[in-house]
N, C-alpha and C positions, 0 to 999 in steps of 0.2 A: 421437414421435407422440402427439397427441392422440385419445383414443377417449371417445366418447357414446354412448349408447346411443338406438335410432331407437325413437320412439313413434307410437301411431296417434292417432286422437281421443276414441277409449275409456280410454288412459292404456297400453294393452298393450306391452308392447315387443314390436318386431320385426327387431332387429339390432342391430349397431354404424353409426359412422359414425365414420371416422378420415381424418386428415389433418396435413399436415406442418404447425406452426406458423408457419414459416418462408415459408409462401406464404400469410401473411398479415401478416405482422411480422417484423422479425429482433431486436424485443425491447419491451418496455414503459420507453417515455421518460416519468415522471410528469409533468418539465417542459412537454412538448408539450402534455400532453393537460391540463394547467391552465390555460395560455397559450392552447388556443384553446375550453376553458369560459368564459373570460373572455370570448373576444372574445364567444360567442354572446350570452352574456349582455349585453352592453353593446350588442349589437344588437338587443336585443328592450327595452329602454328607449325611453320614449317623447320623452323631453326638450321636450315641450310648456311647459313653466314658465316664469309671465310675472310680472313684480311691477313693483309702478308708481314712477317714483321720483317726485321734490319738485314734479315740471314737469307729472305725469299724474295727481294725484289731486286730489279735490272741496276747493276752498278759498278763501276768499280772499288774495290776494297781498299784503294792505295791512298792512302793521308793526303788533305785537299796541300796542306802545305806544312813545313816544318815545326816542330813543338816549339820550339825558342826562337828567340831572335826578331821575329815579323813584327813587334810591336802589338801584337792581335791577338785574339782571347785563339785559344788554343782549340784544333777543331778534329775530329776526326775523318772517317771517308762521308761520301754522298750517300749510303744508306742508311745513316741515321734517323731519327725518327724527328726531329729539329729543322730537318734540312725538308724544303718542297720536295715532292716526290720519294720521299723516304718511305720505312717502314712503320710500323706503328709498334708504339710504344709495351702495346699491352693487348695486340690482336684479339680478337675476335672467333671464335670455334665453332662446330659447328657442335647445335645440341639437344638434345633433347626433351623438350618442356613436357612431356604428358607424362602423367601420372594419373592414380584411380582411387576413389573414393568407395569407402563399404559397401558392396550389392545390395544391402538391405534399404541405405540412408539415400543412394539411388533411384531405387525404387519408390521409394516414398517420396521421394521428392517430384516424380513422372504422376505419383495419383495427390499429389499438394497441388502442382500447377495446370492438370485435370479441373481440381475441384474449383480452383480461382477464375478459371474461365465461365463456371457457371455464375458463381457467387456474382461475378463482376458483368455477367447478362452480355458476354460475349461469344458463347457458344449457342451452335442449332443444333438441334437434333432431326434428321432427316428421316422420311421412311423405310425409304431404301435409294440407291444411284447407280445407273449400269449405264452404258455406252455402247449402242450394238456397231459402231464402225469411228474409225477416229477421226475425228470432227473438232478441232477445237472453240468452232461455235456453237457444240451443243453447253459444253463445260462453260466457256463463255456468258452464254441465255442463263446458264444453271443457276450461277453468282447470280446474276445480275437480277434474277428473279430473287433472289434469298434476301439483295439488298447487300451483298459485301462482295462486290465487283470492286469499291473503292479500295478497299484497305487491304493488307498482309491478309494471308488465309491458309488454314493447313486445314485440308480436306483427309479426315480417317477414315478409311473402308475395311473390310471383314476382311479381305484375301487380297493377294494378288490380282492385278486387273491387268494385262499388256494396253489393252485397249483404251482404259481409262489413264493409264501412264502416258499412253502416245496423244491422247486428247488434251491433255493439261501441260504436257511439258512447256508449252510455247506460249505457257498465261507466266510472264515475270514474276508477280507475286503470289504463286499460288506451290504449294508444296506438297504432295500427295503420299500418303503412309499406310501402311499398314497398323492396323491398331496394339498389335505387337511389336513395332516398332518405335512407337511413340517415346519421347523421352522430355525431361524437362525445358530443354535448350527449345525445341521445336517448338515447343507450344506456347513457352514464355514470348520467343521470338515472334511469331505471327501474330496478329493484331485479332485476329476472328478464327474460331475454331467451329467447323464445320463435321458433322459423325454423323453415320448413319445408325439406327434403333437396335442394328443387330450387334454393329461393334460396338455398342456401349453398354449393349448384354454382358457381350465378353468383359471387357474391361471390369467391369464392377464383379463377375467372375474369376476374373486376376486377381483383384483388387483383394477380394474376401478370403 
């Protein structure tokens, strides 16, 4: 069994919070959870990259000088790919790198690197967190009460919040989710993982 301890927004505790690992994982694959870093990664690439080859850039086509006779190695026009300002040899296109990985091996990879934040005594379990007007020095107080004001932080909540979105966007490292949106890349990414009691209800109700 896993046990945390439950905080409020003042930083207080108010319990434990325990649960079986197993009803979120039945172990930490590192393979999986690199395999689909990659993929995120390769999907957040933009592959717009264009380069002009000998036929698309500014030049004349007419032979710099005659084939024989010049005593000189023999040359063609200035859009060559040899010549400064030429084309390239072997351009550039533009492309696309994303691809997708099994929905299953996915998924399991979002409750693999769940589970490693606890194992690894980087995740808190909150009571609850609301924001009655956007302030981002209550979000601000909030960290810094919890002790992870320093470092990356991806804060999970139950729903939609506007008001907790408009409070945190203007904290640089702090990333705000939905707990149905969580995925491997987020949470690997963030250094501290922050949830409140109800979304981790859910989550281990996904999870099962």
């Amino acid at each position: 069994m896993i046990s945390v301890p439950v905080r409020d927004m003042s930083g207080a505790e108010l319990g434990t919070y325990e649960f079986d690992p197993a009803e979120l994982a039945p172990d930490i694959n590192k393979q999986l959870l690199h395999d689909v870093v990659v993929m995120y990664e390769a999907n957040r690439r933009v592959g717009t990259v264009r380069q002009k080859s000998r036929g698309e850039v500014i030049g004349s086509t007419k032979k710099l000088y005659r084939q024989k006779g010049t005593g000189r190695a023999r040359m063609g026009n200035r859009r060559q790919p040899v010549r400064v300002g030429g084309g390239r040899a072997f351009p550039r296109r533009p492309k696309d790198w994303s691809y997708r990985l099994p929905k299953k091996a996915i998924r399991l990879a979002t409750r693999m690197a769940l589970l490693s934040k606890f194992q690894d005594g980087e995740a808190i379990v909150v009571d609850s967190f609301s924001v009655q007007e956007p302030k981002t020095r209550i979000v601000a107080g909030f960290l810094r009460s919890l002790g992870v004001d320093k470092d990356s932080c991806l804060l999970a909540i139950q729903e939609h919040d506007s008001t907790v979105w408009k409070s945190a966007r203007n904290i640089e490292a702090l990333r705000v989710s939905v707990y149905s949106d969580l995925n491997a890349y987020d949470l690997l990414r963030q250094k501290r993982l922050v949830v409140t009691k109800d979304a981790m209800d859910r989550l281990r109700g996904v999870a099962g």
